[in-house]
C-alpha positions in Angstrom: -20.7 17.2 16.1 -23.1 15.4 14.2 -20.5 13.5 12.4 -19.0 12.2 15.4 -22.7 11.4 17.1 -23.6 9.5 13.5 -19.7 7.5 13.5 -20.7 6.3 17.1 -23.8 5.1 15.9 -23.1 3.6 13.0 -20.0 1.8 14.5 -22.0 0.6 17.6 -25.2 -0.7 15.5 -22.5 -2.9 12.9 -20.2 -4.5 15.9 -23.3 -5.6 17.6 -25.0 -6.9 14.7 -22.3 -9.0 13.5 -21.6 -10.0 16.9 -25.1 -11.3 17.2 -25.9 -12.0 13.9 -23.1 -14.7 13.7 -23.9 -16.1 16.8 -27.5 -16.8 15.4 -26.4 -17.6 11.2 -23.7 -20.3 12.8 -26.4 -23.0 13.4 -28.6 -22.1 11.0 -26.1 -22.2 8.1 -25.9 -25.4 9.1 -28.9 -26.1 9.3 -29.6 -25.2 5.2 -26.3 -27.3 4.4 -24.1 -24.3 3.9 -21.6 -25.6 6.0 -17.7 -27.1 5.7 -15.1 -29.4 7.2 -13.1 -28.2 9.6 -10.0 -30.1 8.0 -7.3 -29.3 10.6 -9.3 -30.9 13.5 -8.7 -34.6 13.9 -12.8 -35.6 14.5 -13.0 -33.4 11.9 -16.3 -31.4 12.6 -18.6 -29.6 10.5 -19.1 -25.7 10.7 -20.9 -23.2 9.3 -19.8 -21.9 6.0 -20.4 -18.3 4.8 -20.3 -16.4 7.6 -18.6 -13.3 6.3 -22.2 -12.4 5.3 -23.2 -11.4 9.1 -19.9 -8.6 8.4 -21.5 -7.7 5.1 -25.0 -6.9 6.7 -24.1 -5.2 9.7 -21.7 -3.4 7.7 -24.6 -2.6 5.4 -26.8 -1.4 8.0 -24.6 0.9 10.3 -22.4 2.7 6.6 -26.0 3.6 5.4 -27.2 5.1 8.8 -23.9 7.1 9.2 -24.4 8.0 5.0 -27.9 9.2 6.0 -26.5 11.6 8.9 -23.4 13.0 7.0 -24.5 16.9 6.5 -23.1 17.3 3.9 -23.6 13.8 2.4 -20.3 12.5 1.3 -20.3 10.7 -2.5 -17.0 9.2 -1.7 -18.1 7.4 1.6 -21.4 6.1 -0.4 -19.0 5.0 -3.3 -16.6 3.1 -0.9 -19.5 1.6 0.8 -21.5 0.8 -2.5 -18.4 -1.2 -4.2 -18.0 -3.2 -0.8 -21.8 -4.4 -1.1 -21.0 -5.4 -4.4 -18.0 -7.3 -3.6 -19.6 -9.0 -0.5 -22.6 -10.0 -3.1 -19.9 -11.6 -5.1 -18.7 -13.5 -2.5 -22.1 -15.2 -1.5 -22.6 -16.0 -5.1 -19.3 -17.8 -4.9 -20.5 -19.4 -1.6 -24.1 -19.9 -3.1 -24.2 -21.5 -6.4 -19.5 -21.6 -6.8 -18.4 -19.1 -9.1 -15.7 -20.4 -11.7 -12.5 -19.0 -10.6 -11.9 -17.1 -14.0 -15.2 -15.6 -13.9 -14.3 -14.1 -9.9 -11.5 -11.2 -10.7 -13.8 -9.7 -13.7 -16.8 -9.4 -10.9 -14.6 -8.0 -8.4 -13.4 -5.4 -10.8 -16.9 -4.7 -11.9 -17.6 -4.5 -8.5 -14.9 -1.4 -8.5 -16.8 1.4 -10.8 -18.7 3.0 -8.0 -15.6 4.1 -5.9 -13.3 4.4 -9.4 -16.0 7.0 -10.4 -16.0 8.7 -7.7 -12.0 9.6 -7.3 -11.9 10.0 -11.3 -10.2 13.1 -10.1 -7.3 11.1 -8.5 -4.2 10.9 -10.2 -0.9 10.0 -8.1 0.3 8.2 -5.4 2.7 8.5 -2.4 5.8 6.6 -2.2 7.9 6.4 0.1 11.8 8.1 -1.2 10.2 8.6 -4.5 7.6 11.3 -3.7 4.1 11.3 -5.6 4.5 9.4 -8.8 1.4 10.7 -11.6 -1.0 7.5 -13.3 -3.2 10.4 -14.7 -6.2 8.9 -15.8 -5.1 5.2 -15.2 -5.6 5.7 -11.8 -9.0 5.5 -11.8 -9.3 3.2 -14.5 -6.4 0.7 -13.8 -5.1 1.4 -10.4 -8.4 1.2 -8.7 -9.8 -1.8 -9.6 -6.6 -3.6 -9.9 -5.8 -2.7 -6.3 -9.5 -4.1 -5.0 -9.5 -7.5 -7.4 -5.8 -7.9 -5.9 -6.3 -7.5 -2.6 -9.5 -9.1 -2.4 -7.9 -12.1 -4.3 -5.0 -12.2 -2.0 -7.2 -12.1 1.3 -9.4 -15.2 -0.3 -6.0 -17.4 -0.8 -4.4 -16.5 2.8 -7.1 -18.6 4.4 -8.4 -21.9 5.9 -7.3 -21.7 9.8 -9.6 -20.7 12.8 -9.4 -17.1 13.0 -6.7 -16.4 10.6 -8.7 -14.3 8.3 -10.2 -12.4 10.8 -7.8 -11.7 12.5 -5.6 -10.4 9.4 -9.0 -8.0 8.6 -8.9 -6.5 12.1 -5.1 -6.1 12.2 -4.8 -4.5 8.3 -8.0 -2.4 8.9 -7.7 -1.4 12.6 -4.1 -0.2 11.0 -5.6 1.6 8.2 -8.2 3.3 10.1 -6.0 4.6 12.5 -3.6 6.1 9.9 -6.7 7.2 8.2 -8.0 9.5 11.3 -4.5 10.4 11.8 -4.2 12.2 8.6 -7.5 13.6 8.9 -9.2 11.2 6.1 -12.7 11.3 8.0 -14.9 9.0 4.8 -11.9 6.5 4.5 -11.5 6.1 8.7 -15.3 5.9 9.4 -16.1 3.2 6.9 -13.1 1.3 8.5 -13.8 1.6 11.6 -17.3 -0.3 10.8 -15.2 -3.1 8.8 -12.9 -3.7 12.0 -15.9 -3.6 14.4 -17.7 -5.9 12.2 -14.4 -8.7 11.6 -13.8 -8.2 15.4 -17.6 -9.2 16.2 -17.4 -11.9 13.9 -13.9 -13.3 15.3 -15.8 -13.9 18.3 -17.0 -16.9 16.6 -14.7 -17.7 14.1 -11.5 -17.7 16.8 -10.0 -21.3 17.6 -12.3 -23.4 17.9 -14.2 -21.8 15.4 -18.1 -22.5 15.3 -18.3 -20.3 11.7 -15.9 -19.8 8.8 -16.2 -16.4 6.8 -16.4 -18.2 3.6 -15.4 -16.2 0.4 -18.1 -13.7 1.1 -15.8 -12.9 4.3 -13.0 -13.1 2.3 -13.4 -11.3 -0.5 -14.9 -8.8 1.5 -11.9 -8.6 3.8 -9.5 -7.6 1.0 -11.3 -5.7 -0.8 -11.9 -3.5 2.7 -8.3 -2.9 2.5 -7.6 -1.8 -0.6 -10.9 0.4 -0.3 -9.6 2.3 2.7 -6.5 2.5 1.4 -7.8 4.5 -1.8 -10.4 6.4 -0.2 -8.4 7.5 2.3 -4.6 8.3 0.3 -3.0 5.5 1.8 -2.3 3.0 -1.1 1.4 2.7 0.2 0.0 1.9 3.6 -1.9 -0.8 2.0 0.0 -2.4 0.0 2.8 -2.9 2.6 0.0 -4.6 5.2 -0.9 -7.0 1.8 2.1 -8.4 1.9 2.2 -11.5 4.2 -0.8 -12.1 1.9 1.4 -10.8 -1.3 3.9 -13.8 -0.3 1.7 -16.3 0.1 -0.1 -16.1 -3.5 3.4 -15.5 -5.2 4.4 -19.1 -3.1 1.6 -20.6 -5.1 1.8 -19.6 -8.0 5.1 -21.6 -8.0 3.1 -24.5 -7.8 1.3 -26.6 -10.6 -2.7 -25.1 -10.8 -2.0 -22.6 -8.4 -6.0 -21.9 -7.9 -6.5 -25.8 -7.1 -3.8 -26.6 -5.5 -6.2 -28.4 -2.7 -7.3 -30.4 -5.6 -4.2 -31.6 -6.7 -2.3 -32.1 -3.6 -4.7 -32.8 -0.7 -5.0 -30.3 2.3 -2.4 -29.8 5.0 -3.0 -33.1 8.1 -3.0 -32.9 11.7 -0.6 -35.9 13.4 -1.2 -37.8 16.7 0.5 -35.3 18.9 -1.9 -32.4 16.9 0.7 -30.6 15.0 0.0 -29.4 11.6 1.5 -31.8 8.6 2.1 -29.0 5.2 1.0 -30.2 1.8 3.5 -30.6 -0.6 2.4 -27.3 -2.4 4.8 -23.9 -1.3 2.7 -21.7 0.7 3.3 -19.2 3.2 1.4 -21.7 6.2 3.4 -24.6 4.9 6.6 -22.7 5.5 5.9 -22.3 8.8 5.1 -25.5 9.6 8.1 -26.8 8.1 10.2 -24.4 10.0 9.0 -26.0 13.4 6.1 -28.3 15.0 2.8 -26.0 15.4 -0.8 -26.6 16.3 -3.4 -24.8 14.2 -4.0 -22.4 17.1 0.1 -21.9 17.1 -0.1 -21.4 13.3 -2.6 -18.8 13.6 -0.4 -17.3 16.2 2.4 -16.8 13.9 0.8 -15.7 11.0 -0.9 -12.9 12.7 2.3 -11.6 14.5 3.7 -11.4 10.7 0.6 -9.1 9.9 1.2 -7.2 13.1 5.0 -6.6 12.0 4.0 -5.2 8.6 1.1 -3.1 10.1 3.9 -1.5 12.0 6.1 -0.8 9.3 3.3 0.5 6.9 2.4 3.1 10.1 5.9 4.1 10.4 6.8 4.7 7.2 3.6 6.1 6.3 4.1 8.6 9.5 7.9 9.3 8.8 7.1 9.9 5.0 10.7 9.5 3.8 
């Protein structure tokens, strides 16, 4: 049982740490001026920027102790873990010093070579009503990292409201773990268990009103969990389908003119008297909502989340039902 005894470690050291890690880096970003505005909030406050990195550090310390108690060790949980370090790094530098957006999708697929090596013997994928369709050795080499700079990219873009992209990590990944100890995936469930602990600690302080935004390290991070799980563990399919609220949203604005600055070009989404939200003129999945009806932020958040929730189900059901 030493597996189980080192999962229940290594889950219980990461949620706490992030739990209290945020708590403490919240002020203290502050503090060193690593901070933002909390647009959608009519006194407008500052918050702590970057806070992703508590998830990235707890996530750090409890995968390495449950690494170090695997008998046997397992290469693919410490390449799963290793290209998540490496995307989290990528996302303070962006935080840090602001990484030009070109340079970003060539790190994160840099970032992808531990975990591509270590399933160079992959080659297919399930689909539903189409079976397992053969990439050979593209898996590895294209699939792979396209799968983690895509998701990864689509998580960073999906973002910008108290404890939406939190709350999308806990809901994707708490989705993906569970299909992942269903089918008996043990290296691909364990290391997302510690993601969802960690997002769930850290939506403690990020939830509405947030004290502490994940920044792109949280971000990037977030994404790049997903597709990681999904690979490590078979469930690509299971992934993609709980991308896609995210999926929509970046094909939305790409419609638009700069899609990567469309903040720059068209302002940022206002809150009116009564404290409903007021879109942008860019297309994006949040602005659709908003113009469907009135909404708050907290309302917005709401909304969005029960659209994850809705394709978390599908991608268990059909995953499960295998058609």
């Amino acid at each position: 049982m030493i597996d189980l005894i080192a999962l229940i470690i290594g889950v219980s050291i990461t949620g706490v740490v992030a739990y209290l890690l945020t708590g403490f880096l919240a002020p203290w970003l502050v503090s060193k001026g690593i901070y933002g505005v909390d647009i959608h909030k009519p006194d407008k406050p500052v918050r702590a920027e970057m806070g992703g990195v508590s998830v990235l550090i707890a996530l750090s310390l409890g995968a390495t102790i449950v690494f170090l108690l695997l008998d046997p060790l397992s290469t693919l949980f410490l390449a799963g873990l290793v290209t998540l370090i490496l995307v989290g790094s990528v996302g303070i530098l962006d935080d840090v010093v602001g990484l030009r957006q070109r340079y970003k999708p060539f790190m994160v697929a840099a970032s992808s070579i531990p975990l591509a090596v270590a399933l160079l013997s992959r080659s297919s994928i399930y689909f539903p009503l189409l079976g397992s369709v053969s990439f050979g050795i593209l898996y590895p080499l294209l699939v792979v990292p396209l799968a983690i700079t895509t998701s990864a990219n689509f998580s960073n873009m999906l973002a910008g409201f108290n404890g939406l992209e939190a709350g999308n990590a806990c809901i994707a990944l708490g989705t993906l773990t569970l299909l992942a100890f269903y089918f008996g995936q043990f290296e691909g469930a364990a290391l997302g268990l510690m993601l969802f602990v960690g997002y769930l600690g850290f939506l403690k302080f990020n939830w509405f009103p947030a004290k502490v935004f994940p920044g792109d390290t949280g971000t990037l991070l977030a994404g790049a969990g997903i597709a990681v799980i999904g690979l490590m563990s078979r469930l690509e399919f299971a992934a993609i389908v709980v991308s896609m609220p995210a999926a929509m949203d970046f094909t939305l604005k790409m419609f638009s003119k700069r899609p990567f600055a469309q903040r720059i070009e068209y302002g940022n989404s206002q809150v009116d008297s009564k404290g409903h939200l007021v879109p942008a003129t860019y297309p994006a999945l949040a602005h659709a909502f908003m113009r469907i009806t009135p909404t708050t932020e907290k309302g917005l958040v709401k909304s969005l989340l029960s659209m994850e929730l809705v394709y978390a189900l599908l991608a268990a059901a059909l995953t499960i039902i295998k058609l």
